[in-house]
C-alpha positions as CSV (number, residue, x, y, z in Angstrom):
1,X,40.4,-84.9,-163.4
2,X,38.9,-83.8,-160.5
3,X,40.8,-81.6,-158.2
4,X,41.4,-83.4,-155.1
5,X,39.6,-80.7,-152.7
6,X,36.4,-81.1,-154.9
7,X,33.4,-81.9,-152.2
8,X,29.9,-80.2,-153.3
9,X,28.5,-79.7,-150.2
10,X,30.7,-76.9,-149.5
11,X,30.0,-75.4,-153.2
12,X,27.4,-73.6,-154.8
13,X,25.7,-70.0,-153.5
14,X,22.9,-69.3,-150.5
15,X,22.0,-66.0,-152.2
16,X,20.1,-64.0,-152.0
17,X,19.6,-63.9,-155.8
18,X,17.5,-62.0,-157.7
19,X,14.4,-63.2,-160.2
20,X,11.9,-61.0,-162.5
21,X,9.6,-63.7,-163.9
22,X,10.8,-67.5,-162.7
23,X,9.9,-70.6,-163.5
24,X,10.4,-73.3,-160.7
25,X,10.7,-77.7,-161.3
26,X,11.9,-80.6,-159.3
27,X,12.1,-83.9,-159.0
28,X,12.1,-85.1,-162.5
29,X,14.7,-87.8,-161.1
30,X,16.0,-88.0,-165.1
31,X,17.7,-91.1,-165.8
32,X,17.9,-93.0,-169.5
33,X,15.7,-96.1,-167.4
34,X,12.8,-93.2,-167.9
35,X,13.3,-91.7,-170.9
36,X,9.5,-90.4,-171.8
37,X,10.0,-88.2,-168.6
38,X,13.9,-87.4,-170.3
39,X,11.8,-86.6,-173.5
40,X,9.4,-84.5,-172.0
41,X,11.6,-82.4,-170.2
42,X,13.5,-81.7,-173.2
43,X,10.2,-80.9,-175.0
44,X,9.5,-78.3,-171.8
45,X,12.5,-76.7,-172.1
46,X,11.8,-75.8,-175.3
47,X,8.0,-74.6,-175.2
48,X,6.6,-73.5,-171.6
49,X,10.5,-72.3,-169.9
50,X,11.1,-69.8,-172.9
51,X,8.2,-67.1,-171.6
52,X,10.4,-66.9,-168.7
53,X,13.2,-65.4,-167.5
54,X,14.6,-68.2,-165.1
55,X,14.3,-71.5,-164.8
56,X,14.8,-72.5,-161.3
57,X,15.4,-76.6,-161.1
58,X,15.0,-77.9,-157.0
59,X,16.9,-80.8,-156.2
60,X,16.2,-84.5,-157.1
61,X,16.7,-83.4,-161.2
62,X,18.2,-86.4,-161.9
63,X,17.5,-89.9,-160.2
64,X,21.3,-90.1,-159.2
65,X,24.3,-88.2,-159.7
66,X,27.4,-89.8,-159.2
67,X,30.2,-86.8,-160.1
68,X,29.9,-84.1,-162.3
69,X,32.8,-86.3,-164.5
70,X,30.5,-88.6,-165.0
71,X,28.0,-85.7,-166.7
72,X,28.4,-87.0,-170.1
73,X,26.2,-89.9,-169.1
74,X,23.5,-87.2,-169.5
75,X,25.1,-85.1,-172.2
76,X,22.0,-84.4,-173.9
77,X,20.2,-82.7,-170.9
78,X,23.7,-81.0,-170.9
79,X,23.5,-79.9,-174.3
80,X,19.9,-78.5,-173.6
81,X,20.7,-76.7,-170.7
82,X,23.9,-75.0,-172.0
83,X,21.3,-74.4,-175.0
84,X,19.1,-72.6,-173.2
85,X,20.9,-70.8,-170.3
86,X,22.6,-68.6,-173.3
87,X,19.4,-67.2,-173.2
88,X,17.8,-68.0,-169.9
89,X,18.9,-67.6,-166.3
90,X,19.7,-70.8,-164.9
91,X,19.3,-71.9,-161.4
92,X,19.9,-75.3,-159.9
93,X,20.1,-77.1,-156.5
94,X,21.0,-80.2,-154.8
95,X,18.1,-83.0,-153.8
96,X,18.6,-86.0,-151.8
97,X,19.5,-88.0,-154.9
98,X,22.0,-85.5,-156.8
99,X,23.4,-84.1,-154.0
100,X,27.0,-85.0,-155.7
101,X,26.5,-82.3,-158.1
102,X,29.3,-79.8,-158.0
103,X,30.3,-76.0,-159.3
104,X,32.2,-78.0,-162.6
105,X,28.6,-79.4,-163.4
106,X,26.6,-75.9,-163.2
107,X,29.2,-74.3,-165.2
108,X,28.9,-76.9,-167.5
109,X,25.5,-76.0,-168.1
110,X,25.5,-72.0,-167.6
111,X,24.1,-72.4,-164.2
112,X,24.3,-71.3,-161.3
113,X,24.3,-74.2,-158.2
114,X,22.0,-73.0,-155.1
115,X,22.7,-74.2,-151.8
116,X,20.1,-75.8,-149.6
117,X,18.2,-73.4,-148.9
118,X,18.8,-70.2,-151.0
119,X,17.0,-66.9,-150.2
120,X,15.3,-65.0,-153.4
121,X,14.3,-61.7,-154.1
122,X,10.9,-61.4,-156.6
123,X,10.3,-57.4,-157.0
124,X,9.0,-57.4,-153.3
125,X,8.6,-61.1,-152.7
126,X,11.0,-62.3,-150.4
127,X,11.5,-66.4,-151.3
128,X,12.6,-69.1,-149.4
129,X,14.1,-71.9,-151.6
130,X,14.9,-75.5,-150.5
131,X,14.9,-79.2,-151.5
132,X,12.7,-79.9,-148.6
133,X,14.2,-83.1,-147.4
134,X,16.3,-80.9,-144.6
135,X,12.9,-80.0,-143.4
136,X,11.6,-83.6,-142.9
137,X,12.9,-84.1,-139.4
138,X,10.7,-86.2,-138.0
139,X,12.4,-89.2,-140.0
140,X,15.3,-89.4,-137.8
141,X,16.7,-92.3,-139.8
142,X,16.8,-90.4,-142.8
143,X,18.4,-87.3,-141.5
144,X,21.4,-89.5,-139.9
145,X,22.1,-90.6,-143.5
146,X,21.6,-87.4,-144.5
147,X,24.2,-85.9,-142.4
148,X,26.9,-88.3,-143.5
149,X,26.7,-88.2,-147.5
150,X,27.0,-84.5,-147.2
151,X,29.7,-84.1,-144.7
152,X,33.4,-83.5,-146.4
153,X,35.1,-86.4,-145.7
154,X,32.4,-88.5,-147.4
155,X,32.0,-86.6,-150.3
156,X,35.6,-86.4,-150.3
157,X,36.4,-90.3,-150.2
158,X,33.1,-91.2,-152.4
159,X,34.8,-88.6,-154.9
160,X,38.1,-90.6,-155.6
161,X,36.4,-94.1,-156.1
162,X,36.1,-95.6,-159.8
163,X,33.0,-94.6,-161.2
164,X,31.7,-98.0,-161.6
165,X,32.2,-98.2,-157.4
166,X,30.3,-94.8,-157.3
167,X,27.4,-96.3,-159.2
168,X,26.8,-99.1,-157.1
169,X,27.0,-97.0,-154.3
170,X,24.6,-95.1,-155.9
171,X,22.2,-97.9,-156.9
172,X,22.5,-100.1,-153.6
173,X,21.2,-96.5,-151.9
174,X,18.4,-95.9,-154.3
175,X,16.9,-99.4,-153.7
176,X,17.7,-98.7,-150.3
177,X,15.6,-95.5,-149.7
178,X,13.0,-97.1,-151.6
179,X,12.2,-99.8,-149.8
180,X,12.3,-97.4,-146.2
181,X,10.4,-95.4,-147.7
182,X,7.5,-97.9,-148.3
183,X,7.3,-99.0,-144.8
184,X,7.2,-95.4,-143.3
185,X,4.6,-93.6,-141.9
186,X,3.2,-90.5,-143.8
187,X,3.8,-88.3,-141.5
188,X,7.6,-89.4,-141.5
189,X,8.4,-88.8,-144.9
190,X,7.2,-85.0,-145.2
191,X,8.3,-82.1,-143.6
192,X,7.9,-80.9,-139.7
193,X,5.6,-77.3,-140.0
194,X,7.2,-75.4,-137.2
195,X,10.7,-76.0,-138.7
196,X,9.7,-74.1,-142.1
197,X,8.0,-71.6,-140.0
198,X,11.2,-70.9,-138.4
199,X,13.3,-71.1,-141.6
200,X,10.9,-68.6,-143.3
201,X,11.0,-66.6,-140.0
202,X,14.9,-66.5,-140.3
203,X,14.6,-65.5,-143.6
204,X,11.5,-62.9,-143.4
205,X,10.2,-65.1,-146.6
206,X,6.6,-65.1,-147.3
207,X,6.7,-67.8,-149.6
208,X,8.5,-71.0,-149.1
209,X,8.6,-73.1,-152.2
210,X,10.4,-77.0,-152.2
211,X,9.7,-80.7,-153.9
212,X,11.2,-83.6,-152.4
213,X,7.4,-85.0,-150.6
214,X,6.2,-85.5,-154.1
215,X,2.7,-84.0,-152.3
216,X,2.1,-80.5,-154.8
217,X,0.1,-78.3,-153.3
218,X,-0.4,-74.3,-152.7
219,X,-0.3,-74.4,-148.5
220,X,-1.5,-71.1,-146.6
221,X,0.3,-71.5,-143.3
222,X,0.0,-69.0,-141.8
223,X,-1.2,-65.0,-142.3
224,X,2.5,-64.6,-143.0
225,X,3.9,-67.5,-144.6
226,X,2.4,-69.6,-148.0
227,X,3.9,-73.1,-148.5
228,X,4.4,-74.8,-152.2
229,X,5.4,-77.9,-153.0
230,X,6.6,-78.5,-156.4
231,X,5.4,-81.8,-158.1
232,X,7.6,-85.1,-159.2
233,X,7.2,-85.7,-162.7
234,X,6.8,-88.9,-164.5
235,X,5.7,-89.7,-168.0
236,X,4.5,-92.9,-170.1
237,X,5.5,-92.0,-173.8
238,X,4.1,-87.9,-174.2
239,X,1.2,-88.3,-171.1
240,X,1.7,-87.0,-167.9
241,X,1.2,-89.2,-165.0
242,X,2.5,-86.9,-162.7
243,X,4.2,-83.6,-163.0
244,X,4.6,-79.8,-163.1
245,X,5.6,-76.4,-162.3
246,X,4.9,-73.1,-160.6
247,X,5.2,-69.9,-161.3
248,X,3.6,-66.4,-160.0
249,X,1.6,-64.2,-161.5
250,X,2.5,-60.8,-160.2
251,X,2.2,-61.6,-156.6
252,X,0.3,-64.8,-156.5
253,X,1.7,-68.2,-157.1
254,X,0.4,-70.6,-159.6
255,X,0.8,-74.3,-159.5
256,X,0.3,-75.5,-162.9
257,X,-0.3,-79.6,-163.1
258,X,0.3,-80.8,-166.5
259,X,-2.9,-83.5,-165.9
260,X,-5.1,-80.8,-164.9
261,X,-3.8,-78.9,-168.0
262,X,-4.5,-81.2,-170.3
263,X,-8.3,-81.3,-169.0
């Protein structure tokens, strides 16, 4: 049972926190209708996230979320994340389709849940952790929504509904944002420059890493300030269509594209 002031928006931590040799993912959007990309996240967790000392998960890990009570829907990713965090550090944060994921779920796994965004600490690297969908400003439609399914007394409401009602809630919105998203401009759907030059100012981060555009890249933009963006993942039976991860060597970040890898 849930306790009635439950509401994730107001849980999890901003940091700073402190890394040694991370591993960073996002938007895997795992869900049983995809279970080669299920499969090969299991399969990753097990091979390329064990020569490091965190694994660092940004928002969108799961295609919907609709209460941590509900996290025996996934209870094998649960199982290999409790698995691994005995182990491992564990990091993970909300994205614009798991945003209902809550302190009982990261403790579930050995976690710790990052609020949007969390400042890190790599030996001298200063990080700026985020989602990225915040950032996307421009899309004024989007951030309206945005606003209202992580205010309180949504969460709060969406909270005590049956979880069938909660997972057509969940499903209406998913088709939903799909089909916006296919008639908007570019432009609309990524995020605004100046505003992550002003939340890496705030946070005197050199390196500001996110998913959510589904656009990976390694973005010098500025003599101060590097921009990544993490890639979505999505694979038919064991080959990558899309997908992979960063990570730094020394003081350098690497953007490793399981395609490219393969070559």
């Amino acid at each position: 049972m849930l306790s009635p002031f439950s509401c994730p928006t107001l849980e999890g931590t901003a940091g700073p926190i402190t890394l040694t040799d991370p591993i960073f993912i996002s938007d895997l959007h795992l869900s049983h209708a995809e279970p080669d990309t299920l499969d090969a996240f299991l399969r990753f967790l097990q091979t390329e996230t064990n020569a490091h000392h965190e694994l660092l998960i940004l928002g969108d890990f799961f295609d919907y979320w609709i209460g941590d009570d509900a996290s025996y829907t996934m209870q094998v990713v649960v199982d290999a994340l409790r698995q691994y965090a005995q182990t491992h550090a564990l990091f993970i944060m909300h994205g614009n389709r798991d945003f209902m994921m809550g302190e009982r779920f990261a403790k579930e796994i050995g976690g710790t849940l990052l609020k949007d965004p969390t400042v890190a600490q790599l030996g001298d690297l200063t990080l700026l952790l985020s989602h990225g969908d915040s950032w996307c400003t421009r899309d004024h439609d989007y951030q309206a929504v945005r606003h209202r399914v992580r205010s309180v007394w949504w969460q709060w409401l969406v909270m005590r509904l049956p979880l069938k009602k909660r997972l057509s809630i969940a499903e209406n919105a998913r088709a939903k944002s799909l089909s916006r998203k296919s008639t908007k401009a570019a432009y609309l759907t990524d995020v605004t420059p100046d505003v992550i030059l002003e939340a890496a100012s705030k946070a005197h981060a050199t390196f500001v890493i996110h998913g959510h555009t589904h656009r990976p890249t390694v973005e010098r933009m500025t003599d101060a300030v590097t921009r990544i963006v993490l890639p979505d993942w999505h694979f038919v039976g064991q080959k990558p269509q899309r997908g992979g991860f960063v990570i730094f060597d020394g003081t350098s970040p690497k953007l490793v594209n399981f395609n490219e890898s393969q070559d």
